[in-house]
C-alpha positions in Angstrom: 151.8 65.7 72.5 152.4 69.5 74.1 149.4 71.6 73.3 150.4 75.0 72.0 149.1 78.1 74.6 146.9 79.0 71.8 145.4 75.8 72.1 144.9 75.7 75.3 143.1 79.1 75.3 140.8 77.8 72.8 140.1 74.3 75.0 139.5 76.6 77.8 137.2 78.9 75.7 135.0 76.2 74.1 134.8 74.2 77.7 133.6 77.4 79.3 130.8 78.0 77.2 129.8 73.9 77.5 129.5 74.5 80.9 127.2 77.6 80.5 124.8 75.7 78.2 125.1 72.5 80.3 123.8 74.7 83.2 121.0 76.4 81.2 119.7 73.2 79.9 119.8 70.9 83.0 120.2 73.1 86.2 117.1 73.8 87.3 117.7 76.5 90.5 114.7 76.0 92.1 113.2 73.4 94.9 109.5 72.4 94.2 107.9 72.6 97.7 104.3 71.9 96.5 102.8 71.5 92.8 99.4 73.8 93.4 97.5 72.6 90.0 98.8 70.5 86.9 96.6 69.6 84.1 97.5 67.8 80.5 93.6 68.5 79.4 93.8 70.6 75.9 91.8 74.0 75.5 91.3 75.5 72.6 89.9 79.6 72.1 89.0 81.6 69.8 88.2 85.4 69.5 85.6 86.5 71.8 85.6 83.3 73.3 85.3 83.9 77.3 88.7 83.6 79.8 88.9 80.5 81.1 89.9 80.5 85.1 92.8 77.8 85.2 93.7 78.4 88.7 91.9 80.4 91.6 94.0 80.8 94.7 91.9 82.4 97.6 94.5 81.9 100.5 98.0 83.9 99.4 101.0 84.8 101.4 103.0 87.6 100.3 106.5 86.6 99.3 105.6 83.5 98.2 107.2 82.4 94.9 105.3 80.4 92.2 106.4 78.8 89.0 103.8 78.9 85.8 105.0 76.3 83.2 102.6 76.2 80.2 103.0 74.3 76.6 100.5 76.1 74.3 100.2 76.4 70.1 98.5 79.3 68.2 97.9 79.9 64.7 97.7 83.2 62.7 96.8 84.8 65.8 96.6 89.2 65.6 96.4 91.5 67.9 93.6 94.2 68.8 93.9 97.9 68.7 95.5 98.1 72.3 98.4 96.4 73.3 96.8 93.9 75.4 94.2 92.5 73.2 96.1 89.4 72.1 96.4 85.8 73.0 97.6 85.9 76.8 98.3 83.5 79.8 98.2 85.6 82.6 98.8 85.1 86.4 96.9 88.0 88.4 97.2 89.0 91.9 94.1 90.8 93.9 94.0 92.6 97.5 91.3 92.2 99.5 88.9 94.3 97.7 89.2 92.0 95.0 91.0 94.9 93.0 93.9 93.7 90.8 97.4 94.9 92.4 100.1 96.7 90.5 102.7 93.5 88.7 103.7 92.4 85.8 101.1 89.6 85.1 102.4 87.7 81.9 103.1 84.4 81.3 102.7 84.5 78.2 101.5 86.8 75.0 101.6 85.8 71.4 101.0 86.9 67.4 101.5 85.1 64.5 101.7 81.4 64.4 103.8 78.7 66.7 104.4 76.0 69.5 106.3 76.4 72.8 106.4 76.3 76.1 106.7 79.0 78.5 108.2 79.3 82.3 107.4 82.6 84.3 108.6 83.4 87.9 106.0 85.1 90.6 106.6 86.5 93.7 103.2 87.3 95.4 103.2 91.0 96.1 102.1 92.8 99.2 98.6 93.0 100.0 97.9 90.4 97.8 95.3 87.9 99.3 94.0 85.9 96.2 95.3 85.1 92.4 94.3 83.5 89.2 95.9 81.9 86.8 93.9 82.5 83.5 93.8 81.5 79.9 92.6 84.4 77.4 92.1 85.4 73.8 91.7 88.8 73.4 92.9 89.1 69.8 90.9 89.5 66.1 91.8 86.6 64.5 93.7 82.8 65.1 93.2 80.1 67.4 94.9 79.7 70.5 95.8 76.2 72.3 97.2 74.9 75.5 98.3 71.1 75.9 99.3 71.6 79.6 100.0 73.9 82.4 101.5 73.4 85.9 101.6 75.9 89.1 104.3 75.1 91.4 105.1 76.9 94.8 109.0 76.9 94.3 112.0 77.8 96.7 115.5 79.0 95.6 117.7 76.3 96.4 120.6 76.8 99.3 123.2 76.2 96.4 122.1 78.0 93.9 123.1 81.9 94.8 127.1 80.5 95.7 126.6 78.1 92.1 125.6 81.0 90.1 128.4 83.4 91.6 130.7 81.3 91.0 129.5 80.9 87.7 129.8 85.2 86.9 133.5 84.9 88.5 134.0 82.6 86.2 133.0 84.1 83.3 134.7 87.3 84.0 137.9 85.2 84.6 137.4 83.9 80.9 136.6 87.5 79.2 140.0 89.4 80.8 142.2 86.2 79.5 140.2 86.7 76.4 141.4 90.3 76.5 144.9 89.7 77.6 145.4 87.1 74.7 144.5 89.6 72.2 146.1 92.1 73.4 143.4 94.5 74.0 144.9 96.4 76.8 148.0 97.1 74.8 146.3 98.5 71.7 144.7 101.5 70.5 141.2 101.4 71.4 141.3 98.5 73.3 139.9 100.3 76.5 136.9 101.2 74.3 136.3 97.6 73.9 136.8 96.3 77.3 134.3 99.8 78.4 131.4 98.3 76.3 131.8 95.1 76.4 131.3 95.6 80.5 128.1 97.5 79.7 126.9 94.7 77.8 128.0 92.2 80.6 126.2 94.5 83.0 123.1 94.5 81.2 122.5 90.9 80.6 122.2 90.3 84.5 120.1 93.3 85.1 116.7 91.7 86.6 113.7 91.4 83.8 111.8 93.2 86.2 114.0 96.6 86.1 114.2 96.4 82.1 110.4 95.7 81.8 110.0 98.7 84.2 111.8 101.4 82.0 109.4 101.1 79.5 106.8 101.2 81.1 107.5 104.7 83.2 108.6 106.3 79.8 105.3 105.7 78.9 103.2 107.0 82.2 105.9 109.8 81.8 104.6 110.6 78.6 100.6 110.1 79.2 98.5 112.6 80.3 97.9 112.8 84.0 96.7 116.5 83.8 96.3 119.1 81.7 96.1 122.4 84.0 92.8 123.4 85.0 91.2 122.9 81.7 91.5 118.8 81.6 92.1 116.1 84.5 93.2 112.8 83.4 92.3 109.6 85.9 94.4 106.4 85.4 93.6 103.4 86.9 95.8 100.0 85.9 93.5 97.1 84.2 94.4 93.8 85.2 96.4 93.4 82.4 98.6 96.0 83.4 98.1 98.3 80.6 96.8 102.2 81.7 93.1 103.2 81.4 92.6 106.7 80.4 89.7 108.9 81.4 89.0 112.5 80.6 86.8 114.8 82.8 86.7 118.4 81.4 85.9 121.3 83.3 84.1 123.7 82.2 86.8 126.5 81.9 87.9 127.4 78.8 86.0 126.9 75.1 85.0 124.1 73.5 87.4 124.8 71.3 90.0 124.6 73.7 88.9 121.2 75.0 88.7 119.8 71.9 92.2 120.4 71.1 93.1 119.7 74.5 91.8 116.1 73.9 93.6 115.7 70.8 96.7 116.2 72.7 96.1 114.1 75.5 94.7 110.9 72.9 98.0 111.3 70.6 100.5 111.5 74.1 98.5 108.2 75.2 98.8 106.4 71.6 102.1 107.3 71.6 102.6 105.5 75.1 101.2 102.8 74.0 103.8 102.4 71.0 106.6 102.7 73.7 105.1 100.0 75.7 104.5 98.1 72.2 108.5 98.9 71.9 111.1 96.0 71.7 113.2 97.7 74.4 115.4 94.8 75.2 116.0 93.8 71.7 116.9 97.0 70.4 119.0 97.5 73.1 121.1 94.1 72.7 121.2 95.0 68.8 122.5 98.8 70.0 125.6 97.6 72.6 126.4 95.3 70.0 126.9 97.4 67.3 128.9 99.8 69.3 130.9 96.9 70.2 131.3 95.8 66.5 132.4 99.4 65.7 134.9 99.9 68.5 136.1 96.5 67.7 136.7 97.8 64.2 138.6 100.8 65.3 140.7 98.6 67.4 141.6 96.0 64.9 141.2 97.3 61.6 144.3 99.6 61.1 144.0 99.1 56.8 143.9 95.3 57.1 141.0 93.8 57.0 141.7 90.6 55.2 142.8 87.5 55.4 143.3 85.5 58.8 143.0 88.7 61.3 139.7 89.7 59.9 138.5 85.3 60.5 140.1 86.4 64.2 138.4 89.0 64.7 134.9 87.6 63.5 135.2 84.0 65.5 135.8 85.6 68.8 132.8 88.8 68.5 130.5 85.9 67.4 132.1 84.1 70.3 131.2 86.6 72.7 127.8 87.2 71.4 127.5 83.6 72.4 128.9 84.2 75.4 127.3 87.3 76.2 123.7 85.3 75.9 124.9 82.6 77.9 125.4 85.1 81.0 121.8 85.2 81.4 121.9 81.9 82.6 123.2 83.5 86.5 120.4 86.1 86.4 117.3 83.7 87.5 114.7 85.9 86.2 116.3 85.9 82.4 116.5 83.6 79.7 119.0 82.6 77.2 117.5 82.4 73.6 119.0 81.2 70.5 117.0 84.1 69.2 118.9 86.8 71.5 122.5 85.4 69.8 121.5 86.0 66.6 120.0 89.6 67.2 123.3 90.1 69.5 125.4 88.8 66.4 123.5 90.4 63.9 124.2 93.5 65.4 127.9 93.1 66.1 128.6 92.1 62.5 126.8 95.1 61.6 129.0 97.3 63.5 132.0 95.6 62.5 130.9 95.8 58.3 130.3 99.3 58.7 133.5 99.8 59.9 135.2 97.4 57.5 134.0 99.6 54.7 135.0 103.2 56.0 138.9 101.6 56.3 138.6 100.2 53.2 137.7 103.2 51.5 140.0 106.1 53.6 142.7 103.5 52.8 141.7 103.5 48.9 141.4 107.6 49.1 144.7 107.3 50.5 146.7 105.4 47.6 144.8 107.8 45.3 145.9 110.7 46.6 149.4 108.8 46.9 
């Protein structure tokens, strides 16, 4: 029996994205060289309850990579006031002063109520010459559990920079015979398409550490360091990684002046923290997406929006939604979640709605006026 080419295209499509989830579920791209600490003991906090030290490292090289996989469980767990006062596994790095260096720490920080395991990446940071793994509950409320933990001293393995290459050629291969089956380069609008659906490519193998990193200096942007000669404002990092603010007035100016100069500087900080608070990544998935969904529209939708193009048009943005996540799986320090397709679908299909329903209705103003 002779396949069709459509068929074929379809094979090829579906195989593809096999291979993608057979490499996120069972290629691990790391060597263990040594497993530091393992424990399957269960440990159990509540508010207020002290940290409890899991691992203390005293003899660090710089460079060095370690893996933190931890299985823990919380229930109705809330936050504090400040960002960091939640239920937290944290790995922390210190220089020889025993002061806390400059990097993102977390393993792991949760709210709410559920089970799960977690993996973080850590390169040890210059001037770094001890760490400590540590098991926290900072919140108000909820309990917080962990079944097991394991620190591993981990190497990138030879393969595994050619694998995952080949894997993004790959992938690109698929998405321009995607494009040249439907015709994108031939219609109206199609360039807009291929133009964000690059940017969205180009964002899912940005490094965590860059996205984690705008966030964070929008928010020092916005704090206070200084306010003239009336107000100086000292920040110093906590080991949580979260800015702490201190004000030192002179004594120029009025009180009334340093009052309100105060009241400026403690609504720019809350308002820092609420950018660090900020779902930057999701909002920006559920943004690209919805531009996508609309350009698609544009392209597609030409007064006929029914029937077996609109089904097209919906299988293959869902598809690369899908697709989309799975790219993440060649960028080793991201992760593909099922709960980043549906926010990358929910926003495509929001996109792609809107549209629907401006066509529909300049096409019904149309037979009106007609």
């Amino acid at each position: 029996m002779k396949l069709k080419p459509s068929n074929w295209f379809k094979i090829t499509i579906a195989l593809g994205l096999l291979l993608f989830v057979a490499v996120h579920f069972f290629y691990d791209p790391y060597r263990v060289v040594e497993t530091i600490a393992s424990s399957g003991e269960l440990r159990e906090l509540e508010p207020g309850d002290p940290e409890e030290r899991l691992v203390v490292l005293s003899d660090v090289r710089p460079g060095t990579q370690v893996r933190v996989t931890t299985r823990v469980a919380w229930e109705s767990v809330e936050a504090g006031a400040s960002l960091y006062k939640t239920a937290r596994v944290v790995f922390v790095c210190y220089d020889e002063s025993d002061r806390w260096i400059v990097a993102p720490p977390t393993v792991c920080s949760v709210t709410g109520s559920g089970r799960r395991s977690f993996h973080a990446l850590f390169s040890i940071p210059e001037g770094a010459v001890s760490a400590r793994l540590i098991f926290k509950h900072r919140g108000v409320a909820g309990n917080f559990q962990m079944s097991w933990f394991s620190l591993e001293r981990v190497d990138v393995k030879p393969v595994t920079p050619g694998f995952l290459r080949g894997l993004q050629i790959l992938w690109v291969g698929l998405v321009c015979w995607a494009g040249w089956v439907l015709r994108l380069f031939r219609r109206r609008g199609g360039w807009a398409v291929v133009l964000v659906a690059v940017l969205i490519a180009g964002g899912m193998v940005l490094p965590n550490s860059v996205i984690k990193e705008v966030p964070r200096q929008a928010a020092d942007w916005v704090r206070p360091e200084n306010n003239g000669q009336r107000s100086e404002v000292k920040g110093q990092w906590s080991e949580d990684g979260f800015r702490l603010v201190e004000h030192n007035s002179s004594e120029r100016g009025g009180k009334t002046e340093e009052k309100v100069a105060e009241v400026v500087q403690k609504e720019r900080s809350r308002i820092a923290d609420r950018i660090l608070d900020f779902k930057c990544k999701r909002w920006a998935h559920i943004s690209l997406f919805l531009l996508l969904g609309m350009v698609c529209g544009r392209c597609f939708f030409k007064g006929n929006f029914r029937g077996r193009r609109a089904l097209q048009v919906f299988a293959c943005g869902l598809i690369y939604a899908l697709a989309a996540e799975l790219l993440q799986v060649t960028a080793l320090t991201r992760s593909v979640r099922a709960s980043g397709f549906g926010v990358n679908a929910l926003g495509w299909l929001t996109g792609l709605v809107v549209v629907a329903l401006m066509v529909r209705r300049s096409v019904g103003e149309r037979v009106r006026e007609f």
